[in-house]
VOPAVEX-46337 format. One line per field, with one value per residue: x, y, z of N, C-alpha, C, O, CB in turn. Coordinates in Angstrom, 1 decimal. Glycine has a CB too. Layout:
n_X = X:...
n_Y = Y:...
n_Z = Z:...
ca_X = X:...
ca_Y = Y:...
ca_Z = Z:...
c_X = X:...
c_Y = Y:...
c_Z = Z:...
o_X = X:...
o_Y = Y:...
o_Z = Z:...
cb_X = X:...
cb_Y = Y:...
cb_Z = Z:...
***
This chain:
n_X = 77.3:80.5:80.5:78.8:79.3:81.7:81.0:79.8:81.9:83.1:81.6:81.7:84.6:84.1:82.5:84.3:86.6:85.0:84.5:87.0:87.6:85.9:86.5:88.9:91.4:90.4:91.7:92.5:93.3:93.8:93.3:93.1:91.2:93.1:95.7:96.5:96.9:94.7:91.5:89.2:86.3:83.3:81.6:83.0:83.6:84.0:86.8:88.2:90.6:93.0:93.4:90.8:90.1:88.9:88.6:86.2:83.9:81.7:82.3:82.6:79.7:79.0:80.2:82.4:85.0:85.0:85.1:85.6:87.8:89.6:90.1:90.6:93.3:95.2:98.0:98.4:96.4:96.0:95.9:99.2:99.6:98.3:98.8:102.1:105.6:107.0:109.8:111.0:110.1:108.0:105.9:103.7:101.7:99.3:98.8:97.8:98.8:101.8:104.0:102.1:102.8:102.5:104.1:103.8:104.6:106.3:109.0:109.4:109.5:107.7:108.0:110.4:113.3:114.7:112.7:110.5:110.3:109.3:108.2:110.0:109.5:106.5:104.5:102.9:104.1:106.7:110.0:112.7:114.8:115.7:112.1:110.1:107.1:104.4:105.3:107.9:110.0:109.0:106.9:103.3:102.7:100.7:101.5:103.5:105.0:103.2:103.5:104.5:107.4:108.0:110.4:114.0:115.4:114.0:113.0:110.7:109.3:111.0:111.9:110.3
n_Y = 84.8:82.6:81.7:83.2:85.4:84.7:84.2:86.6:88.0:86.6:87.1:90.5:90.4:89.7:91.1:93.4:92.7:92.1:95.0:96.0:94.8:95.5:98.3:98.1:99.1:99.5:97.7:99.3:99.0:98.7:97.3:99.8:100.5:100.2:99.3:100.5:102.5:102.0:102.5:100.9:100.5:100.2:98.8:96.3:96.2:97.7:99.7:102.4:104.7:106.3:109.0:109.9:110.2:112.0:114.1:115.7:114.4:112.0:108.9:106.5:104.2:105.2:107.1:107.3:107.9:110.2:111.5:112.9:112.3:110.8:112.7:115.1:116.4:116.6:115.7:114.5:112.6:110.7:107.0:105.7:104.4:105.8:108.3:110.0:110.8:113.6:114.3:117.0:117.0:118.3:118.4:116.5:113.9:112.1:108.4:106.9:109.0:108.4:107.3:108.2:109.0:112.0:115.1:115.4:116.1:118.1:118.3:115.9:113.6:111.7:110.1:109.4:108.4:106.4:106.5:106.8:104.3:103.5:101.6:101.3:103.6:102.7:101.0:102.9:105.0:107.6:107.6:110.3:112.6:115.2:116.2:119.0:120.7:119.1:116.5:114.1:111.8:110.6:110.8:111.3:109.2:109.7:112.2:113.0:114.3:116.4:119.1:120.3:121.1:118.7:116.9:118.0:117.4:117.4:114.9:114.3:115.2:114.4:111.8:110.0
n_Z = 166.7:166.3:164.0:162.5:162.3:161.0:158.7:157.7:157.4:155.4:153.4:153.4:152.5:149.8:148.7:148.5:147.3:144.6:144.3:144.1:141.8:140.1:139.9:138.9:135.9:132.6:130.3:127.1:124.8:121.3:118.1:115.1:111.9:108.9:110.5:112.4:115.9:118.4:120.5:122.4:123.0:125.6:124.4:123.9:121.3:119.4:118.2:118.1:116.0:117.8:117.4:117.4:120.1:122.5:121.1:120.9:119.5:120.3:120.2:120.6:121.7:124.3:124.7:125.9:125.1:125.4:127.9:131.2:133.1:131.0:129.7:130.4:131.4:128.9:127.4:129.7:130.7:129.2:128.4:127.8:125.7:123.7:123.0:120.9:121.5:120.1:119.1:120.1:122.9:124.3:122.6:121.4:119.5:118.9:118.5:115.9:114.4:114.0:111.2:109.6:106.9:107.1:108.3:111.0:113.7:113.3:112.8:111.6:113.4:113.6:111.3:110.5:111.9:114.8:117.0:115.9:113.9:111.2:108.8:105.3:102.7:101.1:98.2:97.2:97.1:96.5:97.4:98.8:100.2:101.3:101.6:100.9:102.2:103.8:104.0:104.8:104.4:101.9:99.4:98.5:95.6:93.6:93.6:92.1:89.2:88.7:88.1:91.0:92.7:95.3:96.4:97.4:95.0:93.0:91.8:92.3:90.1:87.8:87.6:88.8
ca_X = 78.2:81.6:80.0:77.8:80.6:82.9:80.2:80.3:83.8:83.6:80.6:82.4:85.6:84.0:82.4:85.6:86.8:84.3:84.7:88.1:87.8:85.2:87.5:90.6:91.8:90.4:92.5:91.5:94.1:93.1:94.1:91.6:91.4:95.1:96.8:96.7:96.6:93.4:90.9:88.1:85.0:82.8:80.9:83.9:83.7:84.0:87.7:88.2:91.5:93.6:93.0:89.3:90.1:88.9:88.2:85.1:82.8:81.3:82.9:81.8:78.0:78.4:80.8:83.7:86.5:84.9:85.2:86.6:89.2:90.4:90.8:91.0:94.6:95.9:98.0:99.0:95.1:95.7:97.3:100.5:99.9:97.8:100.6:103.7:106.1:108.2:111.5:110.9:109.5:107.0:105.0:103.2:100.6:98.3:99.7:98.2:99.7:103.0:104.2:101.0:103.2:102.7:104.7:103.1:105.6:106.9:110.6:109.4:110.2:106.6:108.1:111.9:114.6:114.5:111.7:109.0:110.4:108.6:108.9:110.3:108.2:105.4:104.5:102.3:104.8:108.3:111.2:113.3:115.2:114.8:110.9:109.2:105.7:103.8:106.0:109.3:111.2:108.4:105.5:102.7:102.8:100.1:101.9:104.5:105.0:102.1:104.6:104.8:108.5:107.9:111.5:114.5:116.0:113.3:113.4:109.4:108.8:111.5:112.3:109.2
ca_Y = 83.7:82.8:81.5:84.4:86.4:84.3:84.2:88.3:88.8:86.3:88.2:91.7:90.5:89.3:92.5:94.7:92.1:92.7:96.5:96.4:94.1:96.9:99.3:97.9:99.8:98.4:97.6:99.7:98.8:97.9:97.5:99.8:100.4:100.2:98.6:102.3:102.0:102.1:103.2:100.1:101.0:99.4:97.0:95.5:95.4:99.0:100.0:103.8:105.4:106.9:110.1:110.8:109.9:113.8:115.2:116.6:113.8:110.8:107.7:105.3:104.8:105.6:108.6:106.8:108.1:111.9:111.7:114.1:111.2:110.7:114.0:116.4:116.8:116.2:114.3:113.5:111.8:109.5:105.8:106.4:103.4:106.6:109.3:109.3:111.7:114.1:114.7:117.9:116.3:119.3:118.1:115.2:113.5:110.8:107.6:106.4:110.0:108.5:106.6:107.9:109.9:113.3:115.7:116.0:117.0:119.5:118.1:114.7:112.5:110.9:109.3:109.3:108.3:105.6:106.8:106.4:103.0:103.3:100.7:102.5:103.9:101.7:101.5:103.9:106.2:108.2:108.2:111.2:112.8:115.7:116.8:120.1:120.9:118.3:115.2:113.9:111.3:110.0:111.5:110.1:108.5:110.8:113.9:112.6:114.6:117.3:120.2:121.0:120.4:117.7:116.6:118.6:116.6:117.3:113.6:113.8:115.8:114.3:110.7:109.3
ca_Z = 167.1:165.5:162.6:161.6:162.1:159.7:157.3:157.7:157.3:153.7:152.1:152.9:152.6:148.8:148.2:148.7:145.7:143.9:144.3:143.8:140.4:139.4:139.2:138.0:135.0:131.7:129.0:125.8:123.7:120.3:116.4:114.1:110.4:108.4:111.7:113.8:117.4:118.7:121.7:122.6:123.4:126.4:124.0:123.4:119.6:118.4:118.2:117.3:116.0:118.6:117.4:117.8:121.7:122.9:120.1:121.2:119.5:121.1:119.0:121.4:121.9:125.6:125.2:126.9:124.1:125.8:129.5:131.9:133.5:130.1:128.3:131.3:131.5:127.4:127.3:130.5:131.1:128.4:128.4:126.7:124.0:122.7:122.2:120.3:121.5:119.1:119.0:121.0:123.6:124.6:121.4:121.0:118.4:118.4:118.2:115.0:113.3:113.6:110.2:108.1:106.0:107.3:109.1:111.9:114.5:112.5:113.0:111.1:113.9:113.6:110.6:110.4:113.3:115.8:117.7:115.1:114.0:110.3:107.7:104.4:102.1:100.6:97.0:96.7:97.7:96.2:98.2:98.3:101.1:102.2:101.1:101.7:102.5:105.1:104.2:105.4:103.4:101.5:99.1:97.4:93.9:92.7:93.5:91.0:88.2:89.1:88.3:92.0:93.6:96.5:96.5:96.5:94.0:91.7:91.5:92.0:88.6:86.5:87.7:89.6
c_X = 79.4:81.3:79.1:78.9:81.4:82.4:79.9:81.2:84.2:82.9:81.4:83.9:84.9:83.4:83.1:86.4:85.8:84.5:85.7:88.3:87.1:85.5:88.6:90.4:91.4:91.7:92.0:92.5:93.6:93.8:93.0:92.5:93.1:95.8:96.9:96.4:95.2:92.7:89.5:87.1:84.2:82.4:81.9:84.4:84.4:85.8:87.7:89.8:92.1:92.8:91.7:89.0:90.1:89.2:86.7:83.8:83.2:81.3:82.4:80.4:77.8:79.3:82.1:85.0:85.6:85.0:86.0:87.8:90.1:90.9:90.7:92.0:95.6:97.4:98.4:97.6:95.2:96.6:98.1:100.3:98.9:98.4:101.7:104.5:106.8:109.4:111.4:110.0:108.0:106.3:104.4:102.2:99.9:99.1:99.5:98.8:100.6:102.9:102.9:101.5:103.5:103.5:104.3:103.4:105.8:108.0:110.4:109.9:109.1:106.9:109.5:112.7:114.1:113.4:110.6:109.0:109.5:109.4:108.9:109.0:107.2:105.4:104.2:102.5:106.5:108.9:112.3:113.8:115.9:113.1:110.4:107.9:105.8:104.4:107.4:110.0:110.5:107.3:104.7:102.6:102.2:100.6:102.8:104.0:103.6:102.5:104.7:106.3:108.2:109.6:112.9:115.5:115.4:112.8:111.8:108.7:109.9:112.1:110.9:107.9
c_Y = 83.7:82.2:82.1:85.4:86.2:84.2:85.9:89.1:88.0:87.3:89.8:91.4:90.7:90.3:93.6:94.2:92.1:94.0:96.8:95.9:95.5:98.1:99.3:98.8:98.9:98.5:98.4:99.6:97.9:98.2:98.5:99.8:100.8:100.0:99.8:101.6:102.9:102.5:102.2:100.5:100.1:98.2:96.3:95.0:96.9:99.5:101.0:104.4:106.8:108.9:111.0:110.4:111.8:114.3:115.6:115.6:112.7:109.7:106.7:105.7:105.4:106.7:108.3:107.6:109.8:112.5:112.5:113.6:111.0:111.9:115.1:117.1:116.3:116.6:113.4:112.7:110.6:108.5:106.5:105.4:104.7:107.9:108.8:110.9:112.4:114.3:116.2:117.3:117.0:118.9:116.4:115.0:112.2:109.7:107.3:107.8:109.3:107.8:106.4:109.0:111.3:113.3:116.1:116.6:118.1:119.2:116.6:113.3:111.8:109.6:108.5:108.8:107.2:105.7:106.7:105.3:103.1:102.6:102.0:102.6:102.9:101.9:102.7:105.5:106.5:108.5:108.7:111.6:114.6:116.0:117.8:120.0:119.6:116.6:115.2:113.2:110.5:110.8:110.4:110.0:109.3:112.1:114.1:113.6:115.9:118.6:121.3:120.4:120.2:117.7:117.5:118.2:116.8:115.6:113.2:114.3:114.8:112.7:109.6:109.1
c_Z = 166.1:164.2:161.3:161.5:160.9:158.4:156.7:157.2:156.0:153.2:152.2:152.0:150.1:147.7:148.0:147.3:144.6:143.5:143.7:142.1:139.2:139.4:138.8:136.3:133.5:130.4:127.9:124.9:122.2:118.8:115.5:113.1:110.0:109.4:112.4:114.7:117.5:119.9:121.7:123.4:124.5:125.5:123.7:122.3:118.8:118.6:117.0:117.4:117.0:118.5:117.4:118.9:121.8:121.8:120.0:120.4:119.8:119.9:119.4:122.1:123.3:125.9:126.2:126.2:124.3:127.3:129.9:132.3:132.3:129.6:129.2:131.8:130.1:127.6:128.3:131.5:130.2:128.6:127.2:125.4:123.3:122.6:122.0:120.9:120.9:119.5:119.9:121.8:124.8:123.5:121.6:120.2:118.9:118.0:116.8:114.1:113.2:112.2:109.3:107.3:105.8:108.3:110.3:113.2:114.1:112.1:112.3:112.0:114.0:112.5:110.1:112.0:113.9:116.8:117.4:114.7:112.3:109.3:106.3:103.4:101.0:98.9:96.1:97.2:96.7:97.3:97.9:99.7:100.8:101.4:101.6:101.7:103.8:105.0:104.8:104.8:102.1:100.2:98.4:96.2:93.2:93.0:92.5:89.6:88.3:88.8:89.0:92.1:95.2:96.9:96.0:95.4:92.5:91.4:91.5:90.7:87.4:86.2:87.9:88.5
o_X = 79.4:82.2:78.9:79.1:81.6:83.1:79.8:81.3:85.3:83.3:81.6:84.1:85.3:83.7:82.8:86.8:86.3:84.7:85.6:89.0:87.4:84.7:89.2:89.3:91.9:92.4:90.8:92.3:93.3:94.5:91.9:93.7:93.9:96.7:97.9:95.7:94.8:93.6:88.6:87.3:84.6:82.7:81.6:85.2:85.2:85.8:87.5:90.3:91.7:92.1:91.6:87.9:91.0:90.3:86.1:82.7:84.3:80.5:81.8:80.0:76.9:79.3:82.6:86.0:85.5:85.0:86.9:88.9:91.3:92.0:90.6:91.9:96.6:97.9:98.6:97.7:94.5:97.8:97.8:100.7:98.8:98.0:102.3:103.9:107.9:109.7:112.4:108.9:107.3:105.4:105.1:101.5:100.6:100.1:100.6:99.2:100.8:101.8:102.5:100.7:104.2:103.7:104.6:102.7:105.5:108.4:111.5:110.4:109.3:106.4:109.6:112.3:113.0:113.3:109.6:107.9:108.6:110.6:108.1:108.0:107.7:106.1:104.6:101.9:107.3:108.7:113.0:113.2:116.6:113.3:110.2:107.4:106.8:104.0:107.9:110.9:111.1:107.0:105.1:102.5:102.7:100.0:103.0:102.9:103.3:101.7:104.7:106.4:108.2:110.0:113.0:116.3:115.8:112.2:111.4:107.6:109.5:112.6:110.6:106.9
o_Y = 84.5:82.4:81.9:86.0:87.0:84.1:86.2:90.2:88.3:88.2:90.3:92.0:91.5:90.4:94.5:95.0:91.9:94.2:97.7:96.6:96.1:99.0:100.3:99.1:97.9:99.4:98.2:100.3:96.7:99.2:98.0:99.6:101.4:100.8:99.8:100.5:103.9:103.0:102.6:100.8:98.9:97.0:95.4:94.1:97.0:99.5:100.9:104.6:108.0:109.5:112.2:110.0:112.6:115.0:115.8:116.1:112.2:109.6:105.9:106.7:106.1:107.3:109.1:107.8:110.6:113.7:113.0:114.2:111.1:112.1:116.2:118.1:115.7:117.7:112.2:112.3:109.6:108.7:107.2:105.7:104.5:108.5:107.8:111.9:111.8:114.5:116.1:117.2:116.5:119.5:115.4:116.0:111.3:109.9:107.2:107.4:109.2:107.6:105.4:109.9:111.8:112.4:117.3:117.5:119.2:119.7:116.0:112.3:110.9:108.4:107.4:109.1:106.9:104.6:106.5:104.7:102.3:102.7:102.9:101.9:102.5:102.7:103.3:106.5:105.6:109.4:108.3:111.0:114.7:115.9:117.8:119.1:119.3:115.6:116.2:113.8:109.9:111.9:109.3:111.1:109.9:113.1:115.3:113.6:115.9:119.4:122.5:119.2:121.0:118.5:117.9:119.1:116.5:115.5:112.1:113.7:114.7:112.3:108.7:108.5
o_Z = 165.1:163.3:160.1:160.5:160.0:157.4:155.6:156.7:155.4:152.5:151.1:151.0:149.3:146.5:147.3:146.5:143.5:142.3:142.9:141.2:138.2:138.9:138.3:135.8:133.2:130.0:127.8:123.9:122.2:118.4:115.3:112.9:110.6:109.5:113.2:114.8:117.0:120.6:120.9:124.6:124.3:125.7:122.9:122.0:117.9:119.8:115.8:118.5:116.9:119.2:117.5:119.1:121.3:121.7:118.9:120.6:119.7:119.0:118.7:122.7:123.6:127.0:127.0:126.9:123.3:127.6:129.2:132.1:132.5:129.1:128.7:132.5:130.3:128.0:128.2:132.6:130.4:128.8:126.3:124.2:122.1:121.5:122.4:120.8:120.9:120.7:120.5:121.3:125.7:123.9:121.8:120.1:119.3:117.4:116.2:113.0:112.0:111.8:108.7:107.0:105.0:109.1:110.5:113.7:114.7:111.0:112.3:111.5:114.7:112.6:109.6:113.2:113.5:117.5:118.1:114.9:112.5:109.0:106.1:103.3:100.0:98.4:95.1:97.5:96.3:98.1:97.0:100.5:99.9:100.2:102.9:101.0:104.4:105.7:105.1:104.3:101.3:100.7:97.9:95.7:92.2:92.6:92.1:89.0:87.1:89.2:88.6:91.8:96.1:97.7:94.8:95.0:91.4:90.3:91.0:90.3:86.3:85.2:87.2:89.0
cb_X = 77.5:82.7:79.6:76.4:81.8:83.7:78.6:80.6:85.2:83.4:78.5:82.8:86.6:83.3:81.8:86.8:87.0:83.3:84.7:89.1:86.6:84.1:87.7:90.9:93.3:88.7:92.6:90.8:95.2:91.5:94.4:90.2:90.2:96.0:98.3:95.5:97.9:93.0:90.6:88.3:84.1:81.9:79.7:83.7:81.4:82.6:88.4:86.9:91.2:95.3:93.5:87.8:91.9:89.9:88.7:85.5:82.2:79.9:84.5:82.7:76.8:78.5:79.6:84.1:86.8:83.4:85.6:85.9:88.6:90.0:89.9:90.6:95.2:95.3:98.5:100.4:93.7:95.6:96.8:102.6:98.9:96.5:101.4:103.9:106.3:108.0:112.2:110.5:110.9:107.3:105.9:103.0:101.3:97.4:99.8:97.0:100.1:103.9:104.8:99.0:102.7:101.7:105.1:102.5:106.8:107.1:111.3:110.1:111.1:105.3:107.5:112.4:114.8:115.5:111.8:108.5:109.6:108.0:107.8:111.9:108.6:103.6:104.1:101.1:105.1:108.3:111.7:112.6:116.0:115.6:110.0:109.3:104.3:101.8:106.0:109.3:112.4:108.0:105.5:101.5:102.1:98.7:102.6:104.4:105.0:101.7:104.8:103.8:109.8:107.1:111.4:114.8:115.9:114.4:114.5:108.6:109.2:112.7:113.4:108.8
cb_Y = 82.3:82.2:80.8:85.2:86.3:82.9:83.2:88.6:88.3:84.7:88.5:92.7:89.1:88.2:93.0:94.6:90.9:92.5:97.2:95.9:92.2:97.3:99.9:95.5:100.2:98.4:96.2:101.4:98.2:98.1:95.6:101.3:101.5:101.9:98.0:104.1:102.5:101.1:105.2:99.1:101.1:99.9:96.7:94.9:94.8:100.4:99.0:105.1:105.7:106.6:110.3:110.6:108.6:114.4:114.8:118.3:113.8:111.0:107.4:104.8:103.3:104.3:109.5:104.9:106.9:112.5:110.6:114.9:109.4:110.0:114.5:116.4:116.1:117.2:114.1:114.4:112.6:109.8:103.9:106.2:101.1:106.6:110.4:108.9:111.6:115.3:115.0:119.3:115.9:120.9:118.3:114.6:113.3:111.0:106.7:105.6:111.4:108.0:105.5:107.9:109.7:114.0:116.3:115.4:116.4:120.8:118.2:115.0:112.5:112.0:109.9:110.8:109.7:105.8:107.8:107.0:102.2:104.3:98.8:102.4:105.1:102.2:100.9:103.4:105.8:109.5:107.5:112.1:111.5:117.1:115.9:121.4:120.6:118.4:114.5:113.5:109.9:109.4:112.9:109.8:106.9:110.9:114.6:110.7:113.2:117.2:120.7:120.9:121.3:116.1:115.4:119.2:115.2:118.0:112.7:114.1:118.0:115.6:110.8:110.4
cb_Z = 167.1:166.1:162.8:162.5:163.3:159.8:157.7:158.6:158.9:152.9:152.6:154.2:153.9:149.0:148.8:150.5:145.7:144.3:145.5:144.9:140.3:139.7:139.7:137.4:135.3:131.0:128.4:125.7:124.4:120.3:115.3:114.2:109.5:107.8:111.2:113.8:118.6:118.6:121.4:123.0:122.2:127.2:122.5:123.7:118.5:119.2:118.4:118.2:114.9:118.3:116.8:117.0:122.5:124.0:118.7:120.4:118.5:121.9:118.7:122.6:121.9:126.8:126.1:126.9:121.8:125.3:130.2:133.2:133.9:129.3:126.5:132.1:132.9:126.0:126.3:131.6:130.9:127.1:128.0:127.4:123.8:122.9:123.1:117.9:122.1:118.4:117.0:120.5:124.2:124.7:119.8:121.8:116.9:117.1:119.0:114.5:113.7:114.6:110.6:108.2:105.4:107.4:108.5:112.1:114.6:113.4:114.9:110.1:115.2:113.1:109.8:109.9:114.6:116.4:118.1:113.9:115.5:110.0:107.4:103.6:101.3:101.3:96.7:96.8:99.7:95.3:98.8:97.5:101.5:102.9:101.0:101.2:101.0:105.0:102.9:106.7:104.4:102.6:98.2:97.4:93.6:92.7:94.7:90.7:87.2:90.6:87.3:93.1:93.5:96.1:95.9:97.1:94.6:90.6:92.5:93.1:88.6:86.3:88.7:90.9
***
């Protein structure tokens, strides 16, 4: 009758919402340790540093940050809040690589220019412009005076 019917056509209709809620896209966006962008785990508590998203170990108890949906097409499987793109735009890193001091692009745009957005160098850092090896405008405090040249200025052996 038209009432078994209409009572038919709410429970599917209620099931197909259901279905569809249960698969909406979850959010995994999260803050971990030193403010890096993050990768949340089902229990809801565990938030793991972008960068051990596919890297071959299981960070989350249920192996979510190793799935084939996520890391089967690097990097174009992953949400973007978890790549930073370089300055050559064929490269990219991890998002929390950008502004932890290394060079990780190659071309330093992880840490320098408009596109990385990093606040200037911290205390426990020498600023110098340009720097060789794996830094970019910055090095750390203990490399100071080490009688390697960081800076070409020298300015990390004879000022810093």
């Amino acid at each position: 009758s038209a009432a078994a019917l209409l009572v038919l056509a709410a429970a599917v209709g209620l099931a197909v919402a259901l279905g569809l809620l249960l698969r909406a896209p979850v959010n995994r966006f999260c803050t971990a340790s030193n403010n890096r962008t993050g990768f949340l785990c089902d229990d809801s508590v565990t938030c793991i540093p972008a960068s051990q998203v596919c890297d071959r170990v299981s960070d989350c108890r249920s192996g979510e940050d190793e799935q084939e949906k996520l890391c089967g097409d690097l990097p174009r499987s992953l949400p973007g809040y978890l790549i930073f793109r370089c300055g050559n735009p064929t490269y990219w890193v991890y998002a929390d690589r950008r502004c932890n001091g290394l060079n990780d692009c190659g071309d330093c745009s992880d840490e320098i220019g408009n596109l990385a957005d990093c606040p200037p160098c911290g205390s426990e850092w020498w600023s110098c412009s340009p720097v060789f090896y794996e830094y970019c405008s910055c090095v750390p405090r203990r490399l100071c005076r080490d009688g390697v040249q960081h800076c070409l200025s020298w300015s990390d052996e004879y000022v810093c």
